[in-house]
N, C-alpha and C positions, 0 to 999 in steps of 0.2 A: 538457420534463417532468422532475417531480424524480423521483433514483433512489434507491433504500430499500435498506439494506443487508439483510442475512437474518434479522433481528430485525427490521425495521419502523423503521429509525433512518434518517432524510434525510443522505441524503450530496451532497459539494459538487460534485457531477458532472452534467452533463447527457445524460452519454453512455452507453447503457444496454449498450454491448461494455464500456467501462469499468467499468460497477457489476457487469455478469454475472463479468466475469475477479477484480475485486477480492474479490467474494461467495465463487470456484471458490478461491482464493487462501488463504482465511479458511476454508473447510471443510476446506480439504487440510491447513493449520498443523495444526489441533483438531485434525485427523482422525491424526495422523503421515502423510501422505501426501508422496510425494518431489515433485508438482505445486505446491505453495508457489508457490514462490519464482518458477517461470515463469509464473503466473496472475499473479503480483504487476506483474511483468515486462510482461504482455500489459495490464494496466490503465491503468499509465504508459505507455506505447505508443499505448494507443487516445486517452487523455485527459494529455496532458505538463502542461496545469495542477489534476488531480489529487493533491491532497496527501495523502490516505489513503494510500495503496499506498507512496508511498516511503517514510513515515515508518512504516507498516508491516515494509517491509522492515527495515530500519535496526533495528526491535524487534526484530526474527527472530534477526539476524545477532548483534545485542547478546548476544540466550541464548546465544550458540554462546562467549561469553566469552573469545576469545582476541584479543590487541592484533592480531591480523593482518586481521583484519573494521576494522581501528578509521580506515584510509584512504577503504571506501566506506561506511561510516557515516556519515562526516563528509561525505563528497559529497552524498550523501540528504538528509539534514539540511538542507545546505547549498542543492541544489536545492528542498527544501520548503518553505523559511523564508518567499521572498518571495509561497509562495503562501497565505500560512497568513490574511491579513488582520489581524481583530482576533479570530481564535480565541481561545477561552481554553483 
């Protein structure tokens, strides 16, 4: 079944722990909530070829603007590339 993120948008997941923790992940950023970044965590976890959440993460980490984020950034990244397809 496809899963929708909290706006009604199809995500590439089939896994609805995965779209619940990405969705929990995405109101906590909006929200300042300190739950982020482990919802983020739990959605990679439930779904490892979900590329929303790392490369979510990876934006998160990027606002925090200091080169010392710039190691698991580039892992995220790295980890999300070959799931990415022919994204645009």
């Amino acid at each position: 079944m496809q899963q929708l993120d909290s706006r009604g948008h199809e995500m590439s997941t089939a896994s609805g722990a995965a779209a619940e923790a990405f969705n929990a992940g995405m109101s906590g950023f909006v929200n300042w909530r300190t739950d982020a970044m482990a919802n983020l965590d739990a959605a990679i976890a439930a779904d490892s070829g979900f590329a929303l959440p790392m490369l979510t993460k990876g934006w998160i980490l990027q606002t925090g603007r200091t080169a010392a984020f710039r190691p698991l950034i580039k892992s995220l990244l790295a980890d999300a590339a070959p799931l990415m397809g022919n994204a645009n």
